[in-house]
C-alpha positions in Angstrom: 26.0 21.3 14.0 26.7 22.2 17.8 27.8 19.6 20.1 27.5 19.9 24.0 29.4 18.0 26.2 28.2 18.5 29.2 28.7 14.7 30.6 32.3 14.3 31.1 32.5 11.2 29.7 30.9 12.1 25.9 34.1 13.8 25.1 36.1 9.6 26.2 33.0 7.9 24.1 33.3 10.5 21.0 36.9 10.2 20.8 36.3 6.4 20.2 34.3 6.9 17.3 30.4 6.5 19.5 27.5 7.2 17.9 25.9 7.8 21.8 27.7 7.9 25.3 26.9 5.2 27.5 27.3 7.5 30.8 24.4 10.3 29.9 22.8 9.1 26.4 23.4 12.2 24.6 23.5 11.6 21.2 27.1 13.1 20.0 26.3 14.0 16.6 23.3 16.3 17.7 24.4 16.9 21.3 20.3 15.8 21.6 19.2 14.4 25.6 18.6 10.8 25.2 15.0 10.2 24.2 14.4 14.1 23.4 13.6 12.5 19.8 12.8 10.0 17.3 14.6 7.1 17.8 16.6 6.5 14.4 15.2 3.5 12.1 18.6 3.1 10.4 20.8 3.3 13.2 18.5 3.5 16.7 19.9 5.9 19.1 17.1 7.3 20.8 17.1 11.3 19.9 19.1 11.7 16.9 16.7 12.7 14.5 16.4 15.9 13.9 13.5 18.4 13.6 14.0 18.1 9.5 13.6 14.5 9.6 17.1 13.5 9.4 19.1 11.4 11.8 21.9 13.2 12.8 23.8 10.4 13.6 24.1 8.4 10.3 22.2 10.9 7.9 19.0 9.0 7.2 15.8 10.4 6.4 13.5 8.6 9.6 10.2 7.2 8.9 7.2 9.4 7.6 4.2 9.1 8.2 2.8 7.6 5.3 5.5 4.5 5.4 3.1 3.1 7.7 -0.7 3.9 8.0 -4.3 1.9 9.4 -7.2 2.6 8.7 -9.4 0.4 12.0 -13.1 0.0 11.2 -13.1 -3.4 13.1 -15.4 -5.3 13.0 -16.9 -4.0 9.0 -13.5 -3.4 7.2 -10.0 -2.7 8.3 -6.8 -1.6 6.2 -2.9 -1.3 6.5 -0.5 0.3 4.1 3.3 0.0 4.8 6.6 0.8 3.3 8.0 -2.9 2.8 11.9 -3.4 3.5 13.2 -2.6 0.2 11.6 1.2 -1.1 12.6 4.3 -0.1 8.6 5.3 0.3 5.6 4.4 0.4 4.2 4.8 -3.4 0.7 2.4 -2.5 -2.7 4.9 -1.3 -5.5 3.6 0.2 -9.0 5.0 0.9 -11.8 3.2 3.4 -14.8 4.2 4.5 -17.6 2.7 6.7 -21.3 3.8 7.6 -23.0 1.4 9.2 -22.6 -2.1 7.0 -21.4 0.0 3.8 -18.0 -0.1 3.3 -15.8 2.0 0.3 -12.5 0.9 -0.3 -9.6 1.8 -2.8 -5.8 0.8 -3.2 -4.1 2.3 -5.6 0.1 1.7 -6.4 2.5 4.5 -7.8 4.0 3.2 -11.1 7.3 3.3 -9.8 9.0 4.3 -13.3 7.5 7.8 -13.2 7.3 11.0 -11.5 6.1 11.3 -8.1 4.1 8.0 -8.2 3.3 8.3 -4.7 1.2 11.8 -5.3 -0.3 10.1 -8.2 -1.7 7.0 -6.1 -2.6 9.3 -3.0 -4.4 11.8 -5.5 -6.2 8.9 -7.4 -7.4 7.4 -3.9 -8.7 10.4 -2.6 -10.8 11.0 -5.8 -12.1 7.5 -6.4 -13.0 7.4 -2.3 -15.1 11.0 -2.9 -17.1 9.3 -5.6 -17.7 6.4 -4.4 -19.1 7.8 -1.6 -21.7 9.7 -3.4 -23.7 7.0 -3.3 -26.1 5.4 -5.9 -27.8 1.8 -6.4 -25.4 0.7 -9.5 -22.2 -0.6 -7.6 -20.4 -1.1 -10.7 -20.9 1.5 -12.2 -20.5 3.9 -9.4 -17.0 2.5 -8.9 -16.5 2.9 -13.0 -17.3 6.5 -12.3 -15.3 6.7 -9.6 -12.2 5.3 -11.2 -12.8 7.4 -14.2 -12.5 10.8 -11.5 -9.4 9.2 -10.1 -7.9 8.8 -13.9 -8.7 12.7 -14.5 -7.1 13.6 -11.2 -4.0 11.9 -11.7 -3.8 12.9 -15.4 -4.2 16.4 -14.4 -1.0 16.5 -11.7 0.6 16.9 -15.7 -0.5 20.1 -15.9 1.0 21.3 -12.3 4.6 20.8 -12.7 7.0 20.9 -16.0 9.3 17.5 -14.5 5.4 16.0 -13.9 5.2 17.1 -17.2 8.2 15.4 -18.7 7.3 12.3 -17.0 4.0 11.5 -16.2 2.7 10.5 -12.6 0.6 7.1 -12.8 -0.7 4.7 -10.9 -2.9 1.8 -10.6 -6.0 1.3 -8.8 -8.4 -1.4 -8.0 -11.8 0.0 -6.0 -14.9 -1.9 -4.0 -18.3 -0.8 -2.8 -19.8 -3.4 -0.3 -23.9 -2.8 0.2 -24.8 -5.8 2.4 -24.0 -9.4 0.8 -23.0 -7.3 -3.1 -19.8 -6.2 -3.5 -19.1 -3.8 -6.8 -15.6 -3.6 -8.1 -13.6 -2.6 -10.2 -9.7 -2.0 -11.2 -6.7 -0.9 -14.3 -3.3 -2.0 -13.6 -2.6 -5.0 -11.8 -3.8 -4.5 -8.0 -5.9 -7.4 -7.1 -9.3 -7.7 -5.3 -9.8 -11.5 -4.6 -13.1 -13.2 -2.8 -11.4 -15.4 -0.1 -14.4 -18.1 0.7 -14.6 -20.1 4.4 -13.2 -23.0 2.7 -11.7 -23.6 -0.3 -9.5 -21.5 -3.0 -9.3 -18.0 -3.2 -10.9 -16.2 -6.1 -9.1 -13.6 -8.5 -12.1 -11.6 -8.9 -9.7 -9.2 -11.2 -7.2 -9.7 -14.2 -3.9 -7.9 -14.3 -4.1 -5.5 -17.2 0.4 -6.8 -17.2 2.3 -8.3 -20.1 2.3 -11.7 -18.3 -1.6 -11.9 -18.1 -1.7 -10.8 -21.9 1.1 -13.6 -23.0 -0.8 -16.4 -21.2 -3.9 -15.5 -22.7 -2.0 -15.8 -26.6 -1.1 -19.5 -25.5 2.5 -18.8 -23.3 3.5 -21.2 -20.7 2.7 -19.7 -17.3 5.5 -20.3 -15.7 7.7 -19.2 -18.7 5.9 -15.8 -18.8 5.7 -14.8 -15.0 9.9 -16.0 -15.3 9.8 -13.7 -18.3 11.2 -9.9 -17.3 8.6 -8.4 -18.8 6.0 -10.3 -16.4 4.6 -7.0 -14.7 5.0 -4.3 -17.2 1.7 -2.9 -16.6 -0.2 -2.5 -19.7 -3.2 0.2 -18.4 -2.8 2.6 -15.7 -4.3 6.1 -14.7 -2.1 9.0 -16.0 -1.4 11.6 -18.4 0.4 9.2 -20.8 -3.0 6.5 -20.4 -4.8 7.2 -22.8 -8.7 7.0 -22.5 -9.5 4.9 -18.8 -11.5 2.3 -18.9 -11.9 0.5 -16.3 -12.8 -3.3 -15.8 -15.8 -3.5 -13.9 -18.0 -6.3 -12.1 -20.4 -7.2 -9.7 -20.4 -10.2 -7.0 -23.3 -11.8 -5.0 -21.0 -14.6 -3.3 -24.0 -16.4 -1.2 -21.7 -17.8 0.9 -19.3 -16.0 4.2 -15.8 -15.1 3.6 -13.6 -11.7 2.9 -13.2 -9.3 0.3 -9.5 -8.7 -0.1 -8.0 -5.7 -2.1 -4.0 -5.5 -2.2 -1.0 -4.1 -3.7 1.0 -6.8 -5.8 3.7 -5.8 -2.4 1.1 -9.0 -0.9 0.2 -11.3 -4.1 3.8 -11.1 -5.3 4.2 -13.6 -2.3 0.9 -15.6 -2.6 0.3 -16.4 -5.9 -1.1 -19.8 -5.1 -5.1 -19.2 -4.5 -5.1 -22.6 -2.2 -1.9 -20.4 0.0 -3.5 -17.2 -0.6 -6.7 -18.2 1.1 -5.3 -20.4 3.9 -3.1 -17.7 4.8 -5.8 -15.1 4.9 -8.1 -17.5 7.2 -5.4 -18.2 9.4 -4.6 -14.5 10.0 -7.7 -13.4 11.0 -8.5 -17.1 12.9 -5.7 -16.0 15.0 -5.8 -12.1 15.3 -7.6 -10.9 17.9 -9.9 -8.3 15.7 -9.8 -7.7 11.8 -7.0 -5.1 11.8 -4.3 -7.3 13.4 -5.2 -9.3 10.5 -4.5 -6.8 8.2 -1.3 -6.3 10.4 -0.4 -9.7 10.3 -0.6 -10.4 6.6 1.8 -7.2 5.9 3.9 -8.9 8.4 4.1 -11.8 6.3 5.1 -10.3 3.3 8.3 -8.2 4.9 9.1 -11.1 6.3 8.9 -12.9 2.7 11.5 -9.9 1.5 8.8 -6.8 1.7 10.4 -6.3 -2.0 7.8 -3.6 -2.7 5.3 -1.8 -0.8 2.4 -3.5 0.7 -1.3 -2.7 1.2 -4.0 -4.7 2.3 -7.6 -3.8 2.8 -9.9 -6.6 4.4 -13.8 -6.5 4.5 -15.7 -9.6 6.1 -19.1 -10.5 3.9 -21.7 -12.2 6.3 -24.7 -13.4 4.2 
């Protein structure tokens, strides 16, 4: 690593132990012109991170790409995917797409436990968003179909890679077609799609295939089994290790406005009240100026509830 000093005072500000001298702004572990790069996440100095990614400066990897994404089809659908405050990367995948009225939507969430989870969710979203977008009138079932091609193309990353091998890439996935006022969808694993009325609660319209859901359904005390440790081991996902997929499906007519919401549990993991859930929705996009700052604004809220995980939300306005 070459440092030049050619402002007299870097070699006064590095000799005190500065990460950047306050006469020029070179950057003094790169030697870098102020602003010539990336400013670092970790640390901020404008220009130290390097052409691999890397901030010279404190030895961080800088953002990628993927840690943050939109997807802005305002005013059909709109989607935002984002890192959260505690992971590494960004292991959630979405898919949107709009034609006129129609919207497709997927979010899928790398099972964290195994290999390359965030392949696994990209690879599943890409294949359920291809099928889905082959059209036909059952919207159920397409989306069945469709998750069943994103369950083959996840459990075939398996056969790429011997440490794939050794430990399966998985995922969930929860998928949506909208055709006017009827919304097919469908899921495995334990990302949610929920109908968010005008007034009134919001609707689970899926059910967490997790050890929690399962327990409460035998007769345990809520509360007792989402305290339990247990409470989201997943009990169906797409991979190698799965088993047969098959995937929940369903169809909704709501007769009534609102918003189809799909999301990673990085959201519902801080909104597991439906009366909260669907006042904080509505107040988002009463306030945001178009249906992605919505979007925006509700990943907002859940870094600043501890962004523990990562966080997707895909939003889709139904006008009867």
């Amino acid at each position: 690593m070459t440092v030049s000093l050619e402002c007299a005072a870097c070699a006064d500000e590095r000799a005190a132990g500065a990460a950047f001298c306050e006469s020029c702004g070179r950057t003094l572990a790169t030697g870098s012109p102020a602003g010539a790069g990336p400013r670092c996440p970790a640390c901020g100095p404008a220009g130290a991170v390097d052409a691999d990614g890397y901030c010279g400066t404190c030895g961080m990897l800088a953002a990628r790409p993927r840690d943050h994404a939109e997807a802005d089809s305002s005013p059909v659908a709109a989607a935002v995917t984002d890192r959260g405050l505690r992971h590494q990367r960004n292991e959630d995948a979405m898919w949107l797409a709009v034609r006129g009225a129609d919207t497709d939507a997927v979010v899928c969430d790398g099972v964290s436990a195994s290999y390359d989870p965030d392949v696994a969710s990209a690879v599943a979203a890409e294949a359920a968003g291809r099928v889905l977008a082959a059209g036909g009138d059952d919207l159920a079932g397409r989306v069945a179909e469709a998750i069943t091609a994103a369950g083959d193309a996840v459990a075939e990353l398996a056969r790429t890679d011997p440490r794939r091998a050794a430990s399966n890439p998985a995922c969930t996935i929860v998928a949506a077609c909208v055709r006017g006022t009827e919304i097919g969808y469908g899921w495995v694993g334990d990302s949610r799609a929920y109908w968010v009325p005008e007034r009134g609660d919001a609707r689970q319209l899926t059910e967490d295939d997790s050890w929690a859901t399962h327990a409460i359904a035998l007769g345990v005390d809520p509360q007792s089994a989402w305290n339990d440790p247990k409470a989201h081991a997943i009990t169906a996902w797409l991979g190698a290790d799965a088993g047969p997929v098959r995937p929940r499906t369903d169809t909704l007519r709501p007769g009534e406005a609102g918003m189809l919401l799909l999301c990673s549990d990085g959201l519902w993991n801080y909104l597991t009240d439906p009366a909260e859930l669907a006042s904080t929705v509505r107040a988002a996009v009463r306030k945001a100026p178009d249906l992605i700052a919505a979007a925006r604004t509700l990943v907002a809220f859940a870094n600043e509830a501890g962004g523990a995980d990562n966080i997707t939300v895909v939003l889709v306005p139904i006008h009867p």
